[in-house]
N, C-alpha and C positions, 0 to 999 in steps of 0.2 A: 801438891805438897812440895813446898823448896828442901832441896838436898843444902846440907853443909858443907862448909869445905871440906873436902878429902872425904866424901862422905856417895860419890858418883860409883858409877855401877862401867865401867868403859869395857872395852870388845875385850880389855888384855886378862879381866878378871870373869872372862865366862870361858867354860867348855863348851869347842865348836868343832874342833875336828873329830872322826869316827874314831881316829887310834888312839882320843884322848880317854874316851869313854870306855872304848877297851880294856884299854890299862887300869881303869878303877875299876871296871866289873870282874876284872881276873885276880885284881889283888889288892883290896880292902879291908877296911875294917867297918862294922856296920854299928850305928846308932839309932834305934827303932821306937815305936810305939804301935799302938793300935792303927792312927793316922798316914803317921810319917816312917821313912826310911832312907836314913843318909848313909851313903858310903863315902869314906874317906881313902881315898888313892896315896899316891908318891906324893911325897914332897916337889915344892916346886921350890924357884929362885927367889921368887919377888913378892908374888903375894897368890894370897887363899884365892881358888877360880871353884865357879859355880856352874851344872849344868843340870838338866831336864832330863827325867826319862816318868812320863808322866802318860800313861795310857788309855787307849780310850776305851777300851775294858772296864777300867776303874771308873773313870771320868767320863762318858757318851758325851756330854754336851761339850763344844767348844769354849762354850761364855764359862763353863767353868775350870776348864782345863786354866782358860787364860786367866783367868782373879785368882785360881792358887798361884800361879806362876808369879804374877804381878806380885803377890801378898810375900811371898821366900824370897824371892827379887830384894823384893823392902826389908824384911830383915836381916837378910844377908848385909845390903849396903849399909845399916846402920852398926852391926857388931865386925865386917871387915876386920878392922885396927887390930882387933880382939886375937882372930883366930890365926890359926899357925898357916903356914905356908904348903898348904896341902890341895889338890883336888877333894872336888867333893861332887856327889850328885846324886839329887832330891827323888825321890819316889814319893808317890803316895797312894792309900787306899781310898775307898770308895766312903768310907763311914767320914771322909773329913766335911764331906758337904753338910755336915748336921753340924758344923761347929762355925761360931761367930768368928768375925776377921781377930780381936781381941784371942779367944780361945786360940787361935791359929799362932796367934806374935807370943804366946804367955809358953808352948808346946816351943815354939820352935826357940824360945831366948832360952829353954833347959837344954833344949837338942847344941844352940850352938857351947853351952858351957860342958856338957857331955864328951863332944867333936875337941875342944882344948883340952880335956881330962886324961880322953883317951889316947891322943897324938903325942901327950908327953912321953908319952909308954910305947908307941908306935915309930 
């Protein structure tokens, strides 16, 4: 699948450091479903960054840990423009393996309009 312009996923729009993940797990705001669970951190400078905390509790198998990653990855880079200038990082439960890649992008396009609803108030 080709990315669009301005439409790429680069190192500057992921959470990598531990103190980054820190900081959103001590002071968030959470947006949830049965599936998913996003926390929204601090504000940043430049743009909305995205990170992992996806378990293998939840998730045993690696091949699926990696296609949800893959799948939030892709909806992240396509609605980016959209979202506020905030950390964010993805959880999820175990029940999401019963849902099609479609069900997954239809959950997460409401999560990310959720994530701008609730940051205006944040």
């Amino acid at each position: 699948m080709k990315s669009k312009a301005g439409e790429s996923f680069p190192c500057s729009s992921r959470l990598t450091r531990p103190n980054d993940f820190k900081q959103v797990f001590q002071n968030n705001v959470r947006v949830s479903d049965e599936c998913f669970t996003l926390l929204i951190g601090k504000k940043q400078l430049h743009r909305p960054r995205l990170g992992f905390a996806i378990a293998k509790k939840q998730l045993k198998r690696a091949v699926d840990r990696n296609r949800i990653k893959r799948l939030i990855r892709e909806s992240f880079r396509r609605h980016q423009k959209k979202l506020p200038n905030h950390d964010i990082v993805a959880m999820v439960r175990f029940n999401i393996l019963q849902l099609s890649h479609q069900q997954i992008f239809n959950r997460l396009d409401k999560h990310w309009r959720n994530v701008i609803r609730k940051c205006e108030k944040f």
